[in-house]
N, C-alpha and C positions, 0 to 999 in steps of 0.2 A: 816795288812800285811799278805800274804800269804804264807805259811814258804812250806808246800806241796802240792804241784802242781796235784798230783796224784788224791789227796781226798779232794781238796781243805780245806784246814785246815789251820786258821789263828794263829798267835803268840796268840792272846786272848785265841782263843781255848783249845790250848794247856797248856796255862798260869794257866787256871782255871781248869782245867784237872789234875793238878799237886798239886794246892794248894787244889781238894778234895782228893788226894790222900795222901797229908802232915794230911791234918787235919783227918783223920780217924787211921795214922798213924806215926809222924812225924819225925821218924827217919830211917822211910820207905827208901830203894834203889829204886829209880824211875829210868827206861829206858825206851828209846822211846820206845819196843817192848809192856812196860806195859802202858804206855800214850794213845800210837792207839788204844787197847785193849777195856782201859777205856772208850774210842770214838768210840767201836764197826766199827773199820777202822784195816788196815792190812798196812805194809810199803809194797807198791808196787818198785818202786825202788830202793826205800832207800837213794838215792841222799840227803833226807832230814835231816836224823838222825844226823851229825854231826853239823849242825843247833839246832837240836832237844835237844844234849845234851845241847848246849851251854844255850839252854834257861831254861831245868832242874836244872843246876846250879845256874845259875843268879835268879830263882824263889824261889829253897828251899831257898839259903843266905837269899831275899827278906823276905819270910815267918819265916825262923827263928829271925832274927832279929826285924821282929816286935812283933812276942810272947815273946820276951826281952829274948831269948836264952844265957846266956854266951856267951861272942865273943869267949873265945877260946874253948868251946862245936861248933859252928858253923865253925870255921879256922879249928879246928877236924874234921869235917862233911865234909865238902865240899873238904877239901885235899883229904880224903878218894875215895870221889862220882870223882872227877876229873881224880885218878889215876884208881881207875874201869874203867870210861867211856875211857880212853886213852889204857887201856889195849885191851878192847874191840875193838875198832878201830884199833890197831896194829894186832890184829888177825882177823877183817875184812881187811885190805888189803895184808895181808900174803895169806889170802884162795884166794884172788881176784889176785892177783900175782901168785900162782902158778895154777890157771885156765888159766888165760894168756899161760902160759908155758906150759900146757899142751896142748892148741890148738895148740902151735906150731908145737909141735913135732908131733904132730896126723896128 
């Protein structure tokens, strides 16, 4: 499945991208910014990243649980990685909101 339309970048892609990034480090903070990076790709419109998170989550839990992580070392983890990634996006569409407003008024 094609999660980025820009770089054509599939969910596998990415999938694997993230679990080399766990296993060199695995309590690593993964964001799309560092996933594209790792793929020598750039977010073009970014449309994707909310996508992007969903599958960083759903893959570290994956990955941790199969290195037999304590469940609540990973409920710890990922509550963390969720409230980061939710933060981030609250501050992507506040800058993307007041760009709105400012064309207004211009």
């Amino acid at each position: 499945m094609i999660v980025c339309s820009c770089n054509i970048i599939s969910k596998r892609d990415i999938e694997n991208t993230i679990i080399e990034l766990l296993k060199d480090d695995p309590w690593r903070l993964i964001v799309p910014g560092v996933v594209y990076q790792t793929m020598s790709a750039r977010g073009k419109c970014c449309g994707c990243f909310p996508g992007v998170v969903d599958i960083i989550v759903e893959t570290t839990q994956k990955f941790h649980e199969e290195q037999q992580t304590p469940s609540a070392d990973i409920i710890n983890f990922v509550t963390k990685l969720k409230e980061h990634h939710q933060a981030c996006e609250t501050a992507r569409m506040l800058a993307k909101h007041r760009q709105k407003m400012a064309r207004k008024t211009a």
